[in-house]
LOMARMAR-285960 format. One record per residue: residue number from 0; chain; x, y, z of N, C-alpha, C in turn. Coordinates in steps of 0.2 Angstrom, whole numbers, padded with zeros to 4 digits. Layout:
N
[NUM, "A", [X, Y, Z], [X, Y, Z], [X, Y, Z]]
...
! end
This chain:
111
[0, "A", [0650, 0309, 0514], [0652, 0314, 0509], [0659, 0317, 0511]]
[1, "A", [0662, 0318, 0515], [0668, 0320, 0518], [0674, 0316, 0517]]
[2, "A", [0673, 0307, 0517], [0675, 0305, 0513], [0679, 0307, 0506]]
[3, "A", [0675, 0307, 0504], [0673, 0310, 0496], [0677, 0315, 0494]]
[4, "A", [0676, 0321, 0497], [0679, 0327, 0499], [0687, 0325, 0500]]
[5, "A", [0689, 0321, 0506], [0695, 0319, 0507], [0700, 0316, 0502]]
[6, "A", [0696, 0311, 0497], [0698, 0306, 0492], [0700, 0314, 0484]]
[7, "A", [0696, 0317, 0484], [0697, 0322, 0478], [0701, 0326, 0483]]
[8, "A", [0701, 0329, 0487], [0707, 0334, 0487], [0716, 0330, 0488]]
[9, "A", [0715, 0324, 0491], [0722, 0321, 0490], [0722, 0318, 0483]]
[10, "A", [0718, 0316, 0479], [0718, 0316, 0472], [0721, 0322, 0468]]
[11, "A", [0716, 0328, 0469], [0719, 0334, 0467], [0726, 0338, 0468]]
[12, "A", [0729, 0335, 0474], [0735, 0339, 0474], [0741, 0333, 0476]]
[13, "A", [0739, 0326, 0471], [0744, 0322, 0474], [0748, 0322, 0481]]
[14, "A", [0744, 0320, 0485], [0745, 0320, 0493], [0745, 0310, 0492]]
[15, "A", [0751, 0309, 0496], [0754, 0303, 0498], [0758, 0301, 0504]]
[16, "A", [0761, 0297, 0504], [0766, 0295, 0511], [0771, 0300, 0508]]
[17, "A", [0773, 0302, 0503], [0778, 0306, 0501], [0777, 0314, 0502]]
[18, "A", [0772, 0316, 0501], [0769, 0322, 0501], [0764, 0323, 0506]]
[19, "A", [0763, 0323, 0513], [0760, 0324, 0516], [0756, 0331, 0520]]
[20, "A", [0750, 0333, 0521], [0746, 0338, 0524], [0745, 0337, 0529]]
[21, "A", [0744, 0343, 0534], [0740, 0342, 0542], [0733, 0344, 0537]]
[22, "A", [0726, 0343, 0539], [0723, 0348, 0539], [0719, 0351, 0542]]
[23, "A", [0718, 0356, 0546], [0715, 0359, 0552], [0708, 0362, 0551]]
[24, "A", [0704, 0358, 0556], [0698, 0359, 0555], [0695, 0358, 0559]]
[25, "A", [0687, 0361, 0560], [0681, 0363, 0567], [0683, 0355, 0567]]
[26, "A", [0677, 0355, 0574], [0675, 0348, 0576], [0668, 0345, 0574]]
[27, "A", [0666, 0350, 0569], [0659, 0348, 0567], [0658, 0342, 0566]]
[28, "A", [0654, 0338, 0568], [0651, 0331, 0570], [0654, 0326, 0562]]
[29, "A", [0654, 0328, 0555], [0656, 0324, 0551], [0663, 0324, 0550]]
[30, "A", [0668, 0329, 0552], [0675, 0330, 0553], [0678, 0323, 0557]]
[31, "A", [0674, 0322, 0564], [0676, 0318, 0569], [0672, 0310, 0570]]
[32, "A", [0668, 0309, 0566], [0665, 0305, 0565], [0671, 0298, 0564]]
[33, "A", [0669, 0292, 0567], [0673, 0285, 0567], [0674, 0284, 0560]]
[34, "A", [0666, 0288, 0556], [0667, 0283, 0550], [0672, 0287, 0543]]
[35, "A", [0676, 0291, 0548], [0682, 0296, 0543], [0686, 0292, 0538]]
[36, "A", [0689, 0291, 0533], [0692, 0287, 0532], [0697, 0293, 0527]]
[37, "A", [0704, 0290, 0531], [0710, 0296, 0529], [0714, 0293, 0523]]
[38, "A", [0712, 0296, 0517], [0719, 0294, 0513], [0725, 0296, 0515]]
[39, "A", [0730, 0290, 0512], [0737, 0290, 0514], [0741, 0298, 0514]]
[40, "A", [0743, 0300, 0520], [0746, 0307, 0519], [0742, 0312, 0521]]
[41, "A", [0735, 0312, 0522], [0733, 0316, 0527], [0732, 0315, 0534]]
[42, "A", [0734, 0320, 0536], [0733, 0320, 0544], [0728, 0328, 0546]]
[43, "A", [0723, 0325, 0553], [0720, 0330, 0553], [0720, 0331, 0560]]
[44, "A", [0720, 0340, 0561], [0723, 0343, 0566], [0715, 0346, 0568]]
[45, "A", [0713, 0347, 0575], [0707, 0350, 0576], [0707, 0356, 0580]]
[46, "A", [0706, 0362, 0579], [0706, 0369, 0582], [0700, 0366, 0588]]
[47, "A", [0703, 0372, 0593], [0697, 0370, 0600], [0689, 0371, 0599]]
[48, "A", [0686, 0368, 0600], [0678, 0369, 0602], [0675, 0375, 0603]]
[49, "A", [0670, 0377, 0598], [0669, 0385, 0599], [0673, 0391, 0598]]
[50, "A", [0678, 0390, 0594], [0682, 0395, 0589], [0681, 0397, 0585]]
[51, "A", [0677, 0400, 0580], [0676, 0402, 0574], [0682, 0407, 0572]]
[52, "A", [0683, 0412, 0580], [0689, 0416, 0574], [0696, 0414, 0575]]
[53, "A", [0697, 0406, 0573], [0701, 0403, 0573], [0701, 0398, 0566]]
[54, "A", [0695, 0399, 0564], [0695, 0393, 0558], [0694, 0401, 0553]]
[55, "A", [0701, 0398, 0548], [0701, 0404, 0541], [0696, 0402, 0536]]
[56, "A", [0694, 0398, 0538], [0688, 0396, 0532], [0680, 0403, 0534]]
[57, "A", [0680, 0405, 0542], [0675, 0410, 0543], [0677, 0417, 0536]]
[58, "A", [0683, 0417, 0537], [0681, 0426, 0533], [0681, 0424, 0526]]
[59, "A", [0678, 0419, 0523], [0676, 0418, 0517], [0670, 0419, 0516]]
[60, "A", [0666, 0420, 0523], [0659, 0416, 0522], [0656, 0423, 0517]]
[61, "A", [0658, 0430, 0520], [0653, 0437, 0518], [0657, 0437, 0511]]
[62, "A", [0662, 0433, 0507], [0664, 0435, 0498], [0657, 0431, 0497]]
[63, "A", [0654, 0422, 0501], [0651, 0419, 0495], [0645, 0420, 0497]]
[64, "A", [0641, 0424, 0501], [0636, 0426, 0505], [0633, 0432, 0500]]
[65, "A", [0640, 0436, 0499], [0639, 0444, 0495], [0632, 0444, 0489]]
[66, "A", [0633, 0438, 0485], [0630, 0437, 0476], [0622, 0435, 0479]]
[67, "A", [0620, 0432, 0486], [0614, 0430, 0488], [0610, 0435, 0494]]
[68, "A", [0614, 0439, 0498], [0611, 0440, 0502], [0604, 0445, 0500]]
[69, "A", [0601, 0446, 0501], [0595, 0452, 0500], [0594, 0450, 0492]]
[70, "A", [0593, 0446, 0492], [0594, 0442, 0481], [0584, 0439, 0483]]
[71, "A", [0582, 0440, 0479], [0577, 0434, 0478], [0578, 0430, 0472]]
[72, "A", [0579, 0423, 0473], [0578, 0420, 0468], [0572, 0416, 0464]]
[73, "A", [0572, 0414, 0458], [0565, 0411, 0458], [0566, 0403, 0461]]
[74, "A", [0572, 0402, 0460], [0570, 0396, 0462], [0579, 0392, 0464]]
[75, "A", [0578, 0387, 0468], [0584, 0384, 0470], [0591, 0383, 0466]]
[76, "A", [0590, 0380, 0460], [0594, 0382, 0453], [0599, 0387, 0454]]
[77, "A", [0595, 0394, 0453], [0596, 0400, 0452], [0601, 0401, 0457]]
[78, "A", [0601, 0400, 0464], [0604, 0402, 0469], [0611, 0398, 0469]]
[79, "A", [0612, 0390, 0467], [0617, 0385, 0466], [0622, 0388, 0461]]
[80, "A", [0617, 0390, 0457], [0622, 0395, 0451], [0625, 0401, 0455]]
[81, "A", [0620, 0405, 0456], [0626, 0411, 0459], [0631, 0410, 0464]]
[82, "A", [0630, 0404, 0468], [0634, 0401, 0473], [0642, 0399, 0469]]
[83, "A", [0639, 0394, 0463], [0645, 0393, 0460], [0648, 0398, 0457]]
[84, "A", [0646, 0402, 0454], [0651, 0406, 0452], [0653, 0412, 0455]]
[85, "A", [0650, 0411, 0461], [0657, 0417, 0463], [0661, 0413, 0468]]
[86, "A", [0661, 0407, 0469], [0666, 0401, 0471], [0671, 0400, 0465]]
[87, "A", [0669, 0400, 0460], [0674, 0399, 0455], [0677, 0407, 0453]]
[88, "A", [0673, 0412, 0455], [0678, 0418, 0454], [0684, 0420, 0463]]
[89, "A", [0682, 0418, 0468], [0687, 0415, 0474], [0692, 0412, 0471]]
[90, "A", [0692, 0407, 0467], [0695, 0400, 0466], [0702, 0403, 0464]]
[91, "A", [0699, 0407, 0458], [0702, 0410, 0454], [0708, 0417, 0456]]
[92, "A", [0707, 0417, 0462], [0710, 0422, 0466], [0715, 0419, 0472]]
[93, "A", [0719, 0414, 0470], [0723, 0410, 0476], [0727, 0415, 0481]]
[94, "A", [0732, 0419, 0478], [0733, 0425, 0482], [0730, 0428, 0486]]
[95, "A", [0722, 0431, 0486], [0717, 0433, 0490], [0717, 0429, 0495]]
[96, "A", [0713, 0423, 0492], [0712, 0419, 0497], [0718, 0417, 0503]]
[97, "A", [0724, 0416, 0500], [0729, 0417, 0506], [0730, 0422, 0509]]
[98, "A", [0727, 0429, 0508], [0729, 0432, 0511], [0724, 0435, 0516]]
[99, "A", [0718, 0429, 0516], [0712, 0433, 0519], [0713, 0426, 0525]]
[100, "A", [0716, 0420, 0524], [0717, 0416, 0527], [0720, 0413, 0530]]
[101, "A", [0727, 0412, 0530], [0734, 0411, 0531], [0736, 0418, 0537]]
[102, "A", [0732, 0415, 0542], [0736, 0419, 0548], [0743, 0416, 0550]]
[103, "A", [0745, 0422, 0552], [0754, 0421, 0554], [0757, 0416, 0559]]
[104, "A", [0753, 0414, 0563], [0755, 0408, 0566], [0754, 0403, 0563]]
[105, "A", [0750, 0401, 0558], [0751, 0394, 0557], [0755, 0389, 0556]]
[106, "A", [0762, 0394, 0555], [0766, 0389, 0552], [0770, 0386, 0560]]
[107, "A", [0768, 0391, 0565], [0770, 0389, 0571], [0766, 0382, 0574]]
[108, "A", [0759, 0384, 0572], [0756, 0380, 0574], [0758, 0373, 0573]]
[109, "A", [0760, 0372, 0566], [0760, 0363, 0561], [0767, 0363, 0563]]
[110, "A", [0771, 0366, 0566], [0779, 0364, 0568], [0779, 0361, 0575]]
! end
């Protein structure tokens, strides 16, 4: 699956030998896995073990958490939908999302 994941975001944002990303990520067992397969132009960088308030992906969790927490739903359906649509109202908000994200060292970091 991670493959997959890897293959559409350098699809999505024409990532090549020409245009190339770091991208920095947990060590969670699917990230580091042998069976990683890197399209051309990514590279992937790994924050230390047991970090959480290092990966900017944590302060997203309480925006897509907010639409389900204390929610009952009837049924699994119902909770994919709310999921996705406040995913796609995030999305929609790139600005935000940088500014909730993009801690000020990183550019120190990828240099």
């Amino acid at each position: 699956m991670f493959n997959r994941v890897l293959e559409d975001f350098a699809r999505h944002f024409c990532i090549s030998k020409n245009k190339q990303v770091v991208l920095v990520l947990d060590r969670a067992g699917w990230h580091t896995s042998d069976q990683v397969k890197l399209p051309e132009g990514i590279h992937l960088s790994f924050l230390p073990s047991h970090s959480p308030e290092l990966q900017p992906a944590e302060r997203l969790w309480t925006l897509t958490n907010e639409p389900i927490a204390n929610h009952c739903f009837e049924n699994l359906d119902a909770v994919e939908e709310a999921l996705f649509q406040r995913c796609r109202q995030i999305l929609d908000r790139p600005d935000f999302i940088r500014g909730l994200t993009n801690f000020y060292w990183w550019s120190k970091f990828a240099a």
